[in-house]
MARDREN-435643 format. One line per 5 residues: their letters; for each residue x, z, y of C-alpha. Coordinates in Angstrom, 3 decimals. Last residue first. Layout:
A	X Z Y; ... $
//
This chain:
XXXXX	270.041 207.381 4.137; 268.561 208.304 8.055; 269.226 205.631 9.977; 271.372 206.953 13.286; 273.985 203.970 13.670 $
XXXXX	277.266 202.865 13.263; 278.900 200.121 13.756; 278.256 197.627 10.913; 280.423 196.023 8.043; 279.579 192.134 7.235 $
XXXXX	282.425 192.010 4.434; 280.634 194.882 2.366; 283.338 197.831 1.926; 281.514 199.944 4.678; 278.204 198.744 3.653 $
XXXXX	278.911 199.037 -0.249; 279.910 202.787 0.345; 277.298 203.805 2.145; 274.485 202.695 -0.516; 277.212 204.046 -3.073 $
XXXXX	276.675 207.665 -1.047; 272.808 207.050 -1.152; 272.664 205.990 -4.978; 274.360 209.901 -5.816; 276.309 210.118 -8.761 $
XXXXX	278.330 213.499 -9.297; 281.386 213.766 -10.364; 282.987 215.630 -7.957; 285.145 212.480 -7.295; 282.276 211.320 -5.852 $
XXXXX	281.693 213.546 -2.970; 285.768 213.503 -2.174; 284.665 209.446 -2.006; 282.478 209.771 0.207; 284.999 211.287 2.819 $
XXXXX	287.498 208.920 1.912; 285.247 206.032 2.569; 284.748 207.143 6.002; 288.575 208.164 6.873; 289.484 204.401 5.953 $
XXXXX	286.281 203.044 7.978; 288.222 204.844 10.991; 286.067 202.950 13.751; 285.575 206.000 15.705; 281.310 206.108 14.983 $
XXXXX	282.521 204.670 11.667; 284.630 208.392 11.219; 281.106 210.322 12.609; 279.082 208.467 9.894; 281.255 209.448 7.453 $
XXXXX	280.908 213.411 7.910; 276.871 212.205 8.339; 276.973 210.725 4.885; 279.027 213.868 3.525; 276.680 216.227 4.489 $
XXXXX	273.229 214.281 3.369; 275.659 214.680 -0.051; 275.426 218.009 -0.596; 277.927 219.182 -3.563; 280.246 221.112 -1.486 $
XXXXX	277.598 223.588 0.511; 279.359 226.192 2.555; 282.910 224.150 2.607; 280.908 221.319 3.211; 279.056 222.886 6.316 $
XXXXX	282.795 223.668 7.503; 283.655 219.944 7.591; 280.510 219.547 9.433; 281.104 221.552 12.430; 283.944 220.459 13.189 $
XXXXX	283.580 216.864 12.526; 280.826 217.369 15.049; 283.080 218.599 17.557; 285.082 216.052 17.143; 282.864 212.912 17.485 $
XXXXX	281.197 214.228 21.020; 280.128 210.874 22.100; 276.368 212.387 22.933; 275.193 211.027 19.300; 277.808 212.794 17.281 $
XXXXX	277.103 215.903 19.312; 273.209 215.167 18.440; 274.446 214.701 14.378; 276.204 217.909 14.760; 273.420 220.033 16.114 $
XXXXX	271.100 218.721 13.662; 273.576 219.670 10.499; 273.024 222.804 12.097; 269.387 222.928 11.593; 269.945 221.504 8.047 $
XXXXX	272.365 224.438 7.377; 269.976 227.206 8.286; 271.440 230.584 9.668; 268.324 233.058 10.456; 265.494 233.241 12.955 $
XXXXX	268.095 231.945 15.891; 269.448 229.372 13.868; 265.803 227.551 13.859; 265.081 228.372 17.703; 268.316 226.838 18.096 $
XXXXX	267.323 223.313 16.046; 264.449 223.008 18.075; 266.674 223.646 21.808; 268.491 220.656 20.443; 266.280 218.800 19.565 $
XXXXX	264.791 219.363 23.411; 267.784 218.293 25.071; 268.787 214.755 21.911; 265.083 213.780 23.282; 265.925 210.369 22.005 $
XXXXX	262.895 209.580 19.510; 265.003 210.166 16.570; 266.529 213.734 17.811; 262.851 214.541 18.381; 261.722 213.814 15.383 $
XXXXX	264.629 216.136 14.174; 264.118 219.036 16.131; 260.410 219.285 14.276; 262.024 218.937 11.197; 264.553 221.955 11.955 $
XXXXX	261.280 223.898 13.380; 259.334 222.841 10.337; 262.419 224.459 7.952; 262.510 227.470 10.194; 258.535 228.320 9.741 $
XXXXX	258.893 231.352 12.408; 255.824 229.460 14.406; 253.227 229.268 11.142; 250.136 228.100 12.086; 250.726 226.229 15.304 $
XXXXX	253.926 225.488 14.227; 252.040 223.435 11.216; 250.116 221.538 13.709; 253.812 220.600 15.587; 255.218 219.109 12.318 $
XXXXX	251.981 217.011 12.405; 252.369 215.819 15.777; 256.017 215.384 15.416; 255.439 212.932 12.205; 253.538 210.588 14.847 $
XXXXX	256.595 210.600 17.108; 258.925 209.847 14.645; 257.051 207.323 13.234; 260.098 205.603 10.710; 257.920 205.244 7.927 $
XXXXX	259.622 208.022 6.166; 258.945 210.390 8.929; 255.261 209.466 8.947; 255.011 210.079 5.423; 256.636 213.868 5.992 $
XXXXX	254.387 214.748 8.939; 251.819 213.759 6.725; 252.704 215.453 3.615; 253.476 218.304 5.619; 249.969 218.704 7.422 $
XXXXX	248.112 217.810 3.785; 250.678 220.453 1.996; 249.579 222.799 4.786; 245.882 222.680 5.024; 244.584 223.501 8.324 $
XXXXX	242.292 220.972 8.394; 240.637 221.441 5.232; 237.948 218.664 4.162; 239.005 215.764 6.536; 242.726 217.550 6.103 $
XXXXX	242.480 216.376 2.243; 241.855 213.072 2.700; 244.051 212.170 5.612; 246.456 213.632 2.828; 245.192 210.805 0.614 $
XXXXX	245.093 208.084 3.261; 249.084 208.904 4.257; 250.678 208.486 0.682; 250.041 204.834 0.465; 251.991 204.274 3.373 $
XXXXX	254.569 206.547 2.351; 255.353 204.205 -1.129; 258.979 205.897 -1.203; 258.134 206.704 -5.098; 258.704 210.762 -4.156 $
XXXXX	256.333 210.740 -0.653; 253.735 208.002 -3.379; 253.308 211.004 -5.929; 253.146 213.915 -3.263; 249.915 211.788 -1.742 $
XXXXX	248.721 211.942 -5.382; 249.383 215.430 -5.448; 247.709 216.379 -2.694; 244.327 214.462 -3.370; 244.625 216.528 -6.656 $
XXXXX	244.952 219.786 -4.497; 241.554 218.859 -2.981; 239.951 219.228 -5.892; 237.541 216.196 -6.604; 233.672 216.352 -5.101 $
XXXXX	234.494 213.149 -3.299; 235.260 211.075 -6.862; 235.343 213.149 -9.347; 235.826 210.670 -12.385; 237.298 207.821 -10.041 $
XXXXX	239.251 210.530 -8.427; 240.530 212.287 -12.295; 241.697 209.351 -13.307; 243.926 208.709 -10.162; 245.605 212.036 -10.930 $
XXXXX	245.781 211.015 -14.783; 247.535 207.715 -13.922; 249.417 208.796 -10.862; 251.447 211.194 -13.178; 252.490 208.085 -14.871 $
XXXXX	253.614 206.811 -11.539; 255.792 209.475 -10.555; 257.862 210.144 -13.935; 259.913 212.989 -12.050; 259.980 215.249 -15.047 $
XXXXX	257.678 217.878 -13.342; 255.341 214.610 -12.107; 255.082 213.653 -15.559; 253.537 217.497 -16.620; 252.007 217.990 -13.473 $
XXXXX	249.734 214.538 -14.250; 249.508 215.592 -17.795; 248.212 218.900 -16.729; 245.665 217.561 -14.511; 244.330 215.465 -16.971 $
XXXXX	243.896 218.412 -19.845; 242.185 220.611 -17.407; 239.781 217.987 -15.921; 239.217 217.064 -19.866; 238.480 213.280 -19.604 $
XXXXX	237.496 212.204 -23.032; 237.089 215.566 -24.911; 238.590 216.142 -28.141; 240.320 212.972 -27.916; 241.443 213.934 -24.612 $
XXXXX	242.538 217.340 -26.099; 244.775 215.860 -28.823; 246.088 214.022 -25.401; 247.234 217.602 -23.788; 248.458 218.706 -26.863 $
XXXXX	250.999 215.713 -27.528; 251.890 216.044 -23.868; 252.812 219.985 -23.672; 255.215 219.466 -27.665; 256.680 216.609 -26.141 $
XXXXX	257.497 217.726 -22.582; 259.096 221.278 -23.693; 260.122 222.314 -20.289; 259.617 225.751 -20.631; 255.862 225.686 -17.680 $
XXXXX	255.228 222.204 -19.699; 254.830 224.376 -23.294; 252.958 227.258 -21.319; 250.255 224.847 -19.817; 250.148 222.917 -23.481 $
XXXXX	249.757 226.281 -25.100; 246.725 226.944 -22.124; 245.406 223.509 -22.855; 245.048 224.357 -26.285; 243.201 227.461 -25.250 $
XXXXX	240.766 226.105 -23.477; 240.204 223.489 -25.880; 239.131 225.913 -28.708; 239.673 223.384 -31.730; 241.729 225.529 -33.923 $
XXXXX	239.621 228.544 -34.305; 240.851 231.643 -35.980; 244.613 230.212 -36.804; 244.180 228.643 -33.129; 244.556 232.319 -32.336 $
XXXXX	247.982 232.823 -33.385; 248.889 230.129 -31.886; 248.122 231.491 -28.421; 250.450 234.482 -29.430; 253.261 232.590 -30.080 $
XXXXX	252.698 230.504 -26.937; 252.543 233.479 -24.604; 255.528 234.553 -25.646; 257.246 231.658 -25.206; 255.413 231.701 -21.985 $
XXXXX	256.838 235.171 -20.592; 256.110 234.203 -16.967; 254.221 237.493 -16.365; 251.040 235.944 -15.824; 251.736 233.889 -19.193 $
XXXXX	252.165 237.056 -20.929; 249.118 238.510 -19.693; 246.953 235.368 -21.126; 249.248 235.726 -24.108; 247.395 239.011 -24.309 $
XXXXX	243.988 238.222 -22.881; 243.320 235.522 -25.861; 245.089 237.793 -28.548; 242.778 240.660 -27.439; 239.751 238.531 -27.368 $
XXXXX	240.170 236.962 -30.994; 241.032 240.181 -32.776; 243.505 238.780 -35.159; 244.759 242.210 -36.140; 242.450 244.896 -35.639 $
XXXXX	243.684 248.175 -35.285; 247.288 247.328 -33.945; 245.501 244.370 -32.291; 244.187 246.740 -30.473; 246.831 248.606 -29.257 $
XXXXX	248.378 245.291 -28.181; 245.691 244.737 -26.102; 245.676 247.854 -24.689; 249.519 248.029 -23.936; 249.595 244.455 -22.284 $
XXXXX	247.037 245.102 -20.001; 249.492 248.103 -18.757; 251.627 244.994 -18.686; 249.491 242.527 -16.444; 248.601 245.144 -14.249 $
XXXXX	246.851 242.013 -12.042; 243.731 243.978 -11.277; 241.570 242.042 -13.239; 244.062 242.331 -15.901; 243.865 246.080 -16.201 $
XXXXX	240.253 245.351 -16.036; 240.937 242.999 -19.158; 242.713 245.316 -20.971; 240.790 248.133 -20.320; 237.066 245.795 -21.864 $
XXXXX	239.774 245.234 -25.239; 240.525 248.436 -25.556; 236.810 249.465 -25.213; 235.729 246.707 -27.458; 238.036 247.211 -29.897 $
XXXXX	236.880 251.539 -30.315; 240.756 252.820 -31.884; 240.119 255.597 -29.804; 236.188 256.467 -31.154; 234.912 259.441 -28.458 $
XXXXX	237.357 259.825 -26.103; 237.988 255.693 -26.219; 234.464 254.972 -25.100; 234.616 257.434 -21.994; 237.583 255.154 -21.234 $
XXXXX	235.671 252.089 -21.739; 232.661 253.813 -19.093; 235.367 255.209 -16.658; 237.433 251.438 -16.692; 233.848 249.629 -15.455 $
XXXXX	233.976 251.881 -12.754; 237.190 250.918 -11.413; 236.630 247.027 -12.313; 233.622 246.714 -9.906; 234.562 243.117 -10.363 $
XXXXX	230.511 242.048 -11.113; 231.598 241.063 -14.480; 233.648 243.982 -15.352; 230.367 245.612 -14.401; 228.297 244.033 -16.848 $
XXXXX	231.240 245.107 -19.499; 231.687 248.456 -19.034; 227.745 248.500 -18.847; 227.444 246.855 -22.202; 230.499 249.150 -23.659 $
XXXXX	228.576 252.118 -22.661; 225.570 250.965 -24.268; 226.853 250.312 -27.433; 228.838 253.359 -27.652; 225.393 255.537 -27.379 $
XXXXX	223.993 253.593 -29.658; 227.000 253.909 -32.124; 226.819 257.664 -31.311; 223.035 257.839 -32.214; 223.364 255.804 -35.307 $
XXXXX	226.485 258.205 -36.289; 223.632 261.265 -35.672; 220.537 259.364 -37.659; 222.539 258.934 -40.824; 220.015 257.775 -43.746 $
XXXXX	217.878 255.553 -41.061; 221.119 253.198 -41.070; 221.838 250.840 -37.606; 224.465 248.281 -37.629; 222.480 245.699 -36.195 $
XXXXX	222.264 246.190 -32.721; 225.393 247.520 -32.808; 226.882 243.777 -32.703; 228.387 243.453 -28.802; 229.641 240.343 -27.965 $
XXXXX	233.127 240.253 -26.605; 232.831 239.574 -22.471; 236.280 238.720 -20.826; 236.827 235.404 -23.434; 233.523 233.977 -22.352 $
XX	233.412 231.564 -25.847; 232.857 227.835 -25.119 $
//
């Protein structure tokens, strides 16, 4: 496969005995641009940008030089001074492979991946079988949403190449973008048995991620057990956890993990909120309480206060949690996790009536939400229930 930040160089064969002083600047070109280049490749980008530049004073439309200032202006993450050589370039010489390769590069940097794509395509004109950048169009198709177009590229890679790490892993973001879970499992798991120990870490992640969104926690937990075996610290792996655990009803085991992450990062006010809420399930309704504080006190959060008024609804204190979550819905109207514990607070009175209404002002919004109907049935369902603190 072509290294896309090093063009070759072909002086060596350009030279004429009948005009010794153009020979002598093309030598003198040549060797610049090899040191630009060696440089570039040792990220001593500054210096490698005084030896293009020195190219450009002496032949400005030089496509080696451009090119070599494009990609150190890439290096250095000025995607759109990068931009401006490469497209200067390709004003000299269209279809220059390594300028259209860093440009939609650049464009993709710079989320521009329509752009990105046109550009891409022009290059499969000059070689339409370069897998890396096929997998780059299919990167830049999934990144707009166009599922089709990203998947049909991503398997005419797999026949290119049976097991393309580049072309699996994209399929499994690709599925897992558009919430098809278990097909994404497919080319994750693929990618395990191919890897097996040596496999990327953020691949373990995902998989865990997979069975968190299917429900399966159980099967989530071994993967990000996985990853922390490797990378302790690793905060997907700590979240996933702390999640799983939650989700298999382990509040207590989910507050070690929630805890690991404080350790970390102590202003995180989304852990904190989580962290208040293990407690709130294991009874400690005091120190919840004091979690879900240190939350508000970093800024407002409306899961935090949710907290508050599910721990008032516990203690007995029905009103002041209708309160406070009547004006939640004003903030956020379409949430339902707000409307569930608004109707939890009627059962907790034994208004049923005043329950159903609630869930059904969520409905009549027109949105569809299998947690609300969940509700719904329970309250309408002959064997009705007191009330209780299951998360729905």
């Amino acid at each position: 496969m072509a290294d896309f930040n090093q063009p070759p160089l072909p002086f060596e064969n350009s030279f004429d005995d009948s005009q010794p002083e153009e020979n002598s600047q093309v030598n003198e070109i040549a060797e610049l641009s090899k040191k630009g280049y060696a440089l570039l490749k040792e990220n001593q980008i500054s210096e490698a940008e005084t030896f293009f530049k020195q190219i450009v004073d002496q032949d400005p439309e030089n496509n080696y030089a451009l090119v070599g200032l494009g990609d150190a202006a890439r290096k250095r993450n000025a995607f759109r001074e990068a931009v401006e050589y490469y497209k200067k370039c390709l004003i000299y010489h269209p279809g220059n492979n390594y300028a259209l390769f860093g440009l939609a590069d650049c464009y993709k940097a710079l989320n521009q991946y329509q752009k990105a794509i046109e550009i891409w395509e022009q290059y499969l004109l000059h070689d339409n079988k370069n897998i890396t950048v096929l997998t780059r169009i299919a990167d830049a198709y999934r990144k707009v949403r166009e599922f089709r177009k990203s998947k049909a590229i991503y398997l005419r890679v797999l026949e290119m190449e049976a097991d393309n790490p580049y072309a699996l892993i994209g399929l499994g973001h690709l599925h897992y973008d558009f919430k098809e879970y278990r097909d994404a499992l497919h080319y994750w798991a693929r990618m395990v048995q191919i890897q097996g120990e040596n496999v990327d870490i953020r691949v373990l992640t995902s998989i865990g991620n997979c069975y968190r969104k299917l429900k399966q926690f159980d099967m989530g937990i071994p993967y990000f057990e996985k990853v922390l075996q490797r990378d302790p610290r690793n905060f997907y792996a700590l979240f996933g956890l702390a999640d799983c655990y939650r989700g298999i009803n382990k509040p207590a085991e989910s507050l070690r993990y929630w805890n690991l992450i404080l350790d970390i990062d102590p202003k995180n006010k989304v852990i904190i909120t989580r962290a208040g809420d293990a407690y709130r399930n294991m009874g400690d309704y005091d120190t919840a309480l004091e979690y879900y504080q240190k939350a508000l006190d970093i800024e407002f959060d409306l899961y935090a206060v949710m907290g508050k008024a599910t721990v008032a609804r516990l203690q007995g204190k029905i009103n002041d949690a209708i309160e406070s979550l009547k004006k939640l819905i004003e903030y956020d109207l379409k949430n339902y996790r707000l409307y569930i514990e608004l109707a939890q607070c009627y059962l907790a009175i034994n208004d049923k009536y005043k329950a159903i209404e609630v869930l059904m002002d969520f409905q009549k919004q027109g949105i569809r939400n299998a947690h609300v109907q969940e509700l719904i049935n329970r309250i309408n369902s002959p064997n009705s229930f007191d009330s209780d603190d299951r998360d729905l």
